[in-house]
C-alpha positions in Angstrom: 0.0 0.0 0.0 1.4 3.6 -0.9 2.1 5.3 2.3 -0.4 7.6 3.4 -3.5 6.2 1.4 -6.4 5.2 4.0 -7.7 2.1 2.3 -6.6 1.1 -1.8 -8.0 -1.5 -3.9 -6.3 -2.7 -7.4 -7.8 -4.1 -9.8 -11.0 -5.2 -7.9 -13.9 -7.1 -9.7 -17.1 -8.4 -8.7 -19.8 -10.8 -10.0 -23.4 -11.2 -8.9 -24.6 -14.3 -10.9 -23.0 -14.5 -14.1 -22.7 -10.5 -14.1 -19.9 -9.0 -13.9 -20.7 -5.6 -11.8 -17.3 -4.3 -12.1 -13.6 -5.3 -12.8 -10.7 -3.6 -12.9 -11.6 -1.1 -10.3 -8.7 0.8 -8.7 -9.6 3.1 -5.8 -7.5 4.7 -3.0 -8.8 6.9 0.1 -6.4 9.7 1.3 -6.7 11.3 4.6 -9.2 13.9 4.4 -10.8 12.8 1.5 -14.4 11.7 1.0 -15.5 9.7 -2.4 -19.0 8.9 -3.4 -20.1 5.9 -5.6 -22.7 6.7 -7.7 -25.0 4.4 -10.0 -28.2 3.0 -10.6 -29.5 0.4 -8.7 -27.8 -2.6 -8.6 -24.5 -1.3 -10.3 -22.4 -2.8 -7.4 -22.5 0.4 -5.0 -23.3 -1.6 -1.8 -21.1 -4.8 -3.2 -18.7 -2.0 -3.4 -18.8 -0.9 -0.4 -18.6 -4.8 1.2 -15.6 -5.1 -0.3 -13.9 -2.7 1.2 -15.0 -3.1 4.3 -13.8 -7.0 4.0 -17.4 -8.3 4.9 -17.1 -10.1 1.5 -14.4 -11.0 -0.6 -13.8 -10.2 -4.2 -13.9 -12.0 -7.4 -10.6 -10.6 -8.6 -8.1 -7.8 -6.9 -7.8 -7.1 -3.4 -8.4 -4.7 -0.7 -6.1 -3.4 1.6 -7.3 -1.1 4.6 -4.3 0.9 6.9 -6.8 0.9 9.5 -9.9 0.1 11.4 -13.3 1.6 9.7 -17.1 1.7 10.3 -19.3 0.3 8.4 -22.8 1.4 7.7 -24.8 -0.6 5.2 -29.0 -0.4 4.1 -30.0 -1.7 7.5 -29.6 0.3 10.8 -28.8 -2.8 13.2 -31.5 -2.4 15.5 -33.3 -4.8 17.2 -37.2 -4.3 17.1 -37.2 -4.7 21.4 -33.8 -2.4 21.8 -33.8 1.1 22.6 -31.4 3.7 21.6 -29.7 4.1 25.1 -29.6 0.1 24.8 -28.3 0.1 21.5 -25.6 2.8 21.7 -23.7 1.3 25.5 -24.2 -2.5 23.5 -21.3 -1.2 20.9 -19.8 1.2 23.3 -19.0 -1.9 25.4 -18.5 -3.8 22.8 -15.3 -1.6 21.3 -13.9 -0.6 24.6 -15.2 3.2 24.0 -14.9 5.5 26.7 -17.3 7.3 24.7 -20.6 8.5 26.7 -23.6 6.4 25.1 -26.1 9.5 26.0 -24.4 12.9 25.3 -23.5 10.6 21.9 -27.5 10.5 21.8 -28.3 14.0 22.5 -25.1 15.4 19.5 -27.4 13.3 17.4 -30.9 14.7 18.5 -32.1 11.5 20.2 -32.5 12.6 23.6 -36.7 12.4 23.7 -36.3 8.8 22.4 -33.4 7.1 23.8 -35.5 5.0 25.7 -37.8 4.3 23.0 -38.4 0.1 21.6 -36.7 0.7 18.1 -39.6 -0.3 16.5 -41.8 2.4 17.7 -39.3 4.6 16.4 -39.5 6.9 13.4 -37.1 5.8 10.3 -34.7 8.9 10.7 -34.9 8.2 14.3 -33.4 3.9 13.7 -30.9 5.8 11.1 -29.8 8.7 13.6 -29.5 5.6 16.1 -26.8 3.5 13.5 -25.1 6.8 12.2 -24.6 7.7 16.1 -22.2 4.7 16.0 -20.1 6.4 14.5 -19.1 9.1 17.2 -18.7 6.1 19.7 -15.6 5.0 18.6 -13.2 7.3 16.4 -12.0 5.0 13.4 -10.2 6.9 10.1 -12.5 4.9 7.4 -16.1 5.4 7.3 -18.0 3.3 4.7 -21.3 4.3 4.6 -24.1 2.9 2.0 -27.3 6.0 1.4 -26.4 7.6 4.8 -29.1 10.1 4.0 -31.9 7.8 3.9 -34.6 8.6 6.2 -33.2 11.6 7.7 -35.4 15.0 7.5 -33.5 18.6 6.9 -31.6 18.5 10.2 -30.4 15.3 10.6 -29.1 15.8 6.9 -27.6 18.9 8.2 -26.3 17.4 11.3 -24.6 14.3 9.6 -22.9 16.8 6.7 -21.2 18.2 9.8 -20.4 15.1 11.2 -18.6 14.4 7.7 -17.0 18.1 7.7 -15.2 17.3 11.5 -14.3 13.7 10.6 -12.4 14.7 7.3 -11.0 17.6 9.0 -9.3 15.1 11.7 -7.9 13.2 8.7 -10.8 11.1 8.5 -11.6 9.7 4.7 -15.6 8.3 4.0 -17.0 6.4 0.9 -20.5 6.8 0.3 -23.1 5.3 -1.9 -25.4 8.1 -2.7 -28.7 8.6 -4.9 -28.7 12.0 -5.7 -27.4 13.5 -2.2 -24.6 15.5 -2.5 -21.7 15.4 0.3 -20.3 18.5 1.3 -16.5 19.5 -0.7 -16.5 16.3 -2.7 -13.0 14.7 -3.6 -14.3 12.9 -6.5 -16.8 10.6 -7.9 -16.9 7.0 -9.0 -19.7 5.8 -11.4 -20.1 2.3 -11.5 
């Protein structure tokens, strides 16, 4: 891996069936840096995106990450029964984070629900719930597939900045996006 680089992949393909979503795909993430993948559905955003993160592996090429991410796929990991507060010291525990489960709730406007069954909540409230992961345990990689989903005008406004800070500590995201635009942009890849 060059020094520097975040995460790189050379020449990485993937097959779903006998299609061939991509091959030959050669990506690297810089400190600071935030790419989106864009595409229609089914062009191998989200496959993408599993492939980097190592939670599968590709048909041809190979990953190679300098560092622990987060991951953040379609669904928000929530268990109908668990509440926010639940949900949020689970993985706090989990990854050793010294990180404070509520004041992690309240930066991400959750404070009137955090005690709230998960399914009684509203869909930006589950996705505010799984993007509020990500402030519980500082990792340089975020890999996040349609972030945006589900999130009204200030939780989109709210997770921008969350991009902003993370980037600005050297921090590098990919992001499969339909038509959302992420703040200052490094570049693009179409699949």
């Amino acid at each position: 891996m060059t020094d520097g680089l975040l995460i790189e992949a050379d020449g990485l393909g993937a097959v779903r069936g006998e299609r061939i979503l991509f091959s030959g795909l050669h990506l690297s993430l810089r400190p600071g840096e935030a790419i989106v993948l864009r595409g229609p559905n089914g062009s191998g955003k989200s496959t993408l995106l599993r492939l980097l993160a190592g939670l599968t592996a590709p048909a041809v090429g190979e990953v190679q990450p300098s560092g622990p991410h987060h991951w953040l796929g379609h669904r928000d990991g929530l268990k109908p029964y668990e509440t926010p507060r639940q949900h949020l010291r689970h993985w706090a525990r989990a990854w050793g984070s010294e990180a404070d489960p509520e004041a992690v709730a309240t930066e991400m406007g959750l404070s009137r629900p955090i005690d709230v069954p998960a399914r009684l909540l509203s869909a930006g409230q589950r996705r505010r719930t799984a993007l509020a992961r990500l402030l519980l345990d500082e990792r340089p990689i975020w890999l996040l597939d349609e972030p945006f989903t589900a999130l009204d005008t200030n939780g989109r406004d709210l997770l921008t900045s969350l991009f902003v800070e993370h980037r600005r500590k050297g921090g590098g995201i990919i992001a499969a996006l339909h038509g959302d635009a992420l703040s200052e942009t490094s570049r693009e890849v179409v699949l």
